[in-house]
N, C-alpha and C positions, 0 to 999 in steps of 0.2 A: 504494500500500500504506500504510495508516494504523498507528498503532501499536498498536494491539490486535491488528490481523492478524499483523501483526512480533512480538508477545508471543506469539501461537498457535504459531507458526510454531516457535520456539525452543523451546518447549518442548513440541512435539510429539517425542515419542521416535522416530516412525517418520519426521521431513520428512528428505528425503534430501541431501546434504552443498550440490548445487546450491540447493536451495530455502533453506537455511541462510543459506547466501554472498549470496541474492540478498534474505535479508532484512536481513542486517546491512548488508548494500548500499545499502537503500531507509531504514534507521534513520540513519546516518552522512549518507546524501543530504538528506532532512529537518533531519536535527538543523543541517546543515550552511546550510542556506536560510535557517534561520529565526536565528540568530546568525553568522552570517559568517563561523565557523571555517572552517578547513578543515584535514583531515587533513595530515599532515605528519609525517615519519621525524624532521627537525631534525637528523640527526647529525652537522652540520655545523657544529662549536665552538660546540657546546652551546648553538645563541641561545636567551634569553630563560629558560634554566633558569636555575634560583635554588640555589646552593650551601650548603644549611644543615652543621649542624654533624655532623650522622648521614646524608650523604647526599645529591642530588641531588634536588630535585622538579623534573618536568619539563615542559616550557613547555605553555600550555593546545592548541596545534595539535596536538607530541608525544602528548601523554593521549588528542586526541582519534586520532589513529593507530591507538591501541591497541585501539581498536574491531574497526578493519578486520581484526584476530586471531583469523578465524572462532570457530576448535574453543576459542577463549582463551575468547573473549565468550558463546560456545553453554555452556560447563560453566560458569561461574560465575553467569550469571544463574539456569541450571537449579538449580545448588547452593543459592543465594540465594534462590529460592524455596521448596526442599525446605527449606531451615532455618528458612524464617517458618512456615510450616505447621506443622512442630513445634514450635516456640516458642509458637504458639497452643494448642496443644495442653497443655503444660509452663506456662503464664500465662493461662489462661482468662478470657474476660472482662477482662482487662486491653491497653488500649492499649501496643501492643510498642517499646519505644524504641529505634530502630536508628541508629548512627555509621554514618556513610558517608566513611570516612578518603581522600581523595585520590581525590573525586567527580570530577575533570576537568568538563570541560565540556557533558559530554553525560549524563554519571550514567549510562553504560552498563549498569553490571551493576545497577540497580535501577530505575531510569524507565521501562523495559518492562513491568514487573509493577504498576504500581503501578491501573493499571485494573482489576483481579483483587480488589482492596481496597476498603473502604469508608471514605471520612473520618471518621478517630477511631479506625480498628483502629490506625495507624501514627504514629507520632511521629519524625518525621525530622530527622536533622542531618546537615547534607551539608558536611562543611570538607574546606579543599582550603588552599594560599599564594597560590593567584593569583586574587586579586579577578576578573580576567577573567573565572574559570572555574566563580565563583560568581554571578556576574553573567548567565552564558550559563544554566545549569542551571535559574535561577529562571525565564528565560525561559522554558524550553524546557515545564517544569512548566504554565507557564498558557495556553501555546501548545498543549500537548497536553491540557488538561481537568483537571489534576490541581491545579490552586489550592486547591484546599478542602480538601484533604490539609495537616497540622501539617506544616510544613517550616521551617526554620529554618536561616540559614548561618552557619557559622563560618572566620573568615580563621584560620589558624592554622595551627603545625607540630603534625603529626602527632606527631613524637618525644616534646614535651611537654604535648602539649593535656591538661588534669588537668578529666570532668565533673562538672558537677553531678548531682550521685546516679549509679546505675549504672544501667548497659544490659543490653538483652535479647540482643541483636543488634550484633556490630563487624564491618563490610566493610573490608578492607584490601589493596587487592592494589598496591602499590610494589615493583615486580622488575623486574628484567632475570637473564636466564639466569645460573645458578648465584649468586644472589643478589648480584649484581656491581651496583654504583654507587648503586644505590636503597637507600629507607633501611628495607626491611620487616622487618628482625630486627629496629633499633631503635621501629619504629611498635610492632611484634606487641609488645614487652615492656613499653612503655609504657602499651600500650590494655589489651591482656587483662588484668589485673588490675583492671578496672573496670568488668568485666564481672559480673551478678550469677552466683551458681555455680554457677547450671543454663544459663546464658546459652552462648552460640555468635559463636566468631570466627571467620571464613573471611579467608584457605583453614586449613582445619583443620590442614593439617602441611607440610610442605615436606621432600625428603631429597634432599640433593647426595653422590653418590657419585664415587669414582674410577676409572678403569680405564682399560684398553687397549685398541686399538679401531683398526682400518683404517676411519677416518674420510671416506677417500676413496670404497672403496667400497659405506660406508654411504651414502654422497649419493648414488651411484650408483644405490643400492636403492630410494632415496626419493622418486630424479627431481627436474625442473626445479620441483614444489611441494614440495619438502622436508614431504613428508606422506605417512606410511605407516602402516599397523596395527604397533603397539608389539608388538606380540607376535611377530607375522609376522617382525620386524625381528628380534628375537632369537634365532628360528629359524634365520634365511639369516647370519646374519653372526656372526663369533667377535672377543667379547671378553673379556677376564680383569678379574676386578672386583680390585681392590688394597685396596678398603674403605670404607666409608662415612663422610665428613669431615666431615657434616654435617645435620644435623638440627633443624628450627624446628619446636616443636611450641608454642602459647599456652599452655597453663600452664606450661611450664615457661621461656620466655624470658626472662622477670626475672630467676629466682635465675641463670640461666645470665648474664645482663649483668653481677648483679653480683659473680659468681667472676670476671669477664674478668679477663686479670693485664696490665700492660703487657710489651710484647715485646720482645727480646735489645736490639735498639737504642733503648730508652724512647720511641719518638715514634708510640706506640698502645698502645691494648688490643686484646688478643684474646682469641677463647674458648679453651678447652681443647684443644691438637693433637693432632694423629692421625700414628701414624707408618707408614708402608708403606714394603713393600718392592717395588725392580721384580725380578721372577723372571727368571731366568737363562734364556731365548729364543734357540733357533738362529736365528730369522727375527724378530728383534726388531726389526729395520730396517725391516718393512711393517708398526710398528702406529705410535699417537701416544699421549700420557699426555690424557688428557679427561677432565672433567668434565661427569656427566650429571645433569640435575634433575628431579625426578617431582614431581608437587604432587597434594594431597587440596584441593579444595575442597570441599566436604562430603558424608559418605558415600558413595553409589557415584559420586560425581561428580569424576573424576581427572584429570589432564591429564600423558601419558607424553612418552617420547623422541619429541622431532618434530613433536609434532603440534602445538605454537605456537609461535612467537617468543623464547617463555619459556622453554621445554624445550629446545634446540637443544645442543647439546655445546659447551664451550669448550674448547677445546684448551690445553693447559699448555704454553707457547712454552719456560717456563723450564727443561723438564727433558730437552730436546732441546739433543741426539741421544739418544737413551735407551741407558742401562748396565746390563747384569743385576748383579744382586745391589746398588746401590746403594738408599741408604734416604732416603726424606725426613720431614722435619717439616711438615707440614700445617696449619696454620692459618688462622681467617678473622677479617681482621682489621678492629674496626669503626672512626669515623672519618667524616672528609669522604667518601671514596670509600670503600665496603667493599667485600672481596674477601677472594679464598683468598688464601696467601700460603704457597711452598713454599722451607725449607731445606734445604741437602744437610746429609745427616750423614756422618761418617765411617763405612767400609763397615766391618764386622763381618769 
């Protein structure tokens, strides 16, 4: 399977979820041949991640992992095409100039497409911290036919990379479920603003909500692939939403960075908390407090509960054993590591 076939494939609306897997399969297997990476989880003390000051970037095997993320890797390349399309549309006649924040080493969500293109519609900058991972991509560009494409690498953090002139186009996707460890609220605030104002950053939105949730037997519902229809799932299974704690949308991230206030004990900033209460539950003992994340990559192209790596629930260790009527402070706090952060308040 060549990569043109693997760019049909993906974004065929009708290829069925096997034909999918079996071409992110054959894209990962390639990319993997021709630079020597090789897929890798790494969650194992963090090797070779680089600790910046907003964040984790993570090591060039890690990124490439995040391939193997079927329905991750199927909507954002889909999304990323549907938004070059319009942006053509919106900039006519003008070469489109796309950021590629934290390309990894395979340029996943954009070196599929790039056959679809003619040298000179696109002007690419692919930055990423690990030379490696800049080193692999460029390969990979001339190994797949795409040299003649304006491409350009930048070593750099995402957090503060500042371009020359603005862009049409910023890809960013640095996450881990419920925006935990990675640095993409601080990428998203730094980049969208340098985007021109018709311009598109993906993923369009991100929204981390709270709630209650028999976690158990959600996985149940979801099976050994922790993959089910989002909706279906909200049918068969009862949860109580407590409120939504979070939301990353590109225009607004900046002013939201720079209201963050530092927090009770001074050693961060965070943004604006959210406070819920847990409801007073005769079977409050069969749910768990969880954090669920839904993402907009662009227009209809969403990625819900479950269905990646990214979306997955994280359970809030801290507010177990659960007590009705107690109330928390909710915050997400930004930082080397970024995360929710939950105080108790006193009960009312």
């Amino acid at each position: 399977m060549n990569i043109n076939t693997i760019s049909d494939t993906i974004l065929d609306e009708t290829s069925s979820p096997e034909a999918l897997r079996e071409a992110l399969d054959a894209f990962v297997r390639l990319c993997g041949e021709i630079t020597d990476i090789r897929p890798d989880p790494s969650f194992d003390a963090w090797a070779e991640d680089s600790l910046l000051e907003a964040g984790v970037a993570i090591n060039p095997q890690a990124a490439a992992h995040c391939a193997t993320d079927c329905q991750r890797s199927v909507m954002f390349v889909r999304g990323v095409y549907a938004a070059i399309n319009v942006l053509k549309v919106r900039f006519p006649g003008t070469p489109l100039e796309i950021l590629y924040a934290g390309c990894g080493p395979f340029g996943t969500l954009l070196l599929p497409l790039l056959g679809r293109f003619s040298p000179g519609e696109l002007k690419l900058y692919l930055l990423d911290f690990h030379q490696r991972s800049l080193d692999s991509v460029m390969l990979l560009l001339a190994e797949f036919g795409f040299a003649a494409h304006a491409a350009q690498t930048v070593k750099a953090d995402a957090c503060n990379y500042k371009h020359t002139g603005e862009l049409h186009l910023v890809i960013a996707e640095a996450m881990q479920k419920s925006l935990e460890q990675e640095p993409q609220f601080a990428v998203t605030a730094n980049l969208a603003p340098q985007l021109y104002p018709t311009g598109v950053f993906i993923p369009q939105r991100i929204d981390v909500s709270m709630c209650l949730a028999d976690l158990k037997h959600e996985k149940e519902l979801c099976g050994h692939s922790q993959k089910i229809d989002s909706n279906a799932l909200e049918k068969s299974a009862t949860r109580y939403l407590l409120g939504t704690v979070g939301t990353l949308l590109p225009e607004h991230a900046f002013e939201q960075m720079q209201l963050a206030q530092t927090n009770s004990d001074g050693r961060c900033f965070e943004l604006e908390p959210t406070i819920v209460v847990i409801p007073m539950m005769a079977d409050i003992v069969g749910f768990d407090a969880a954090l669920f994340t839904r993402i907009c990559v662009f227009g209809q192209y969403w990625l819900k509960d479950y269905e990646s790596q990214i979306t997955l629930p994280l359970k809030c260790h801290e507010l177990s054993p659960l007590t009705g009527g107690e109330r928390y402070r909710v915050s997400y706090q930004l930082g080397s590591y970024p995360k929710f952060h939950f105080e108790r308040l006193n009960s009312e």
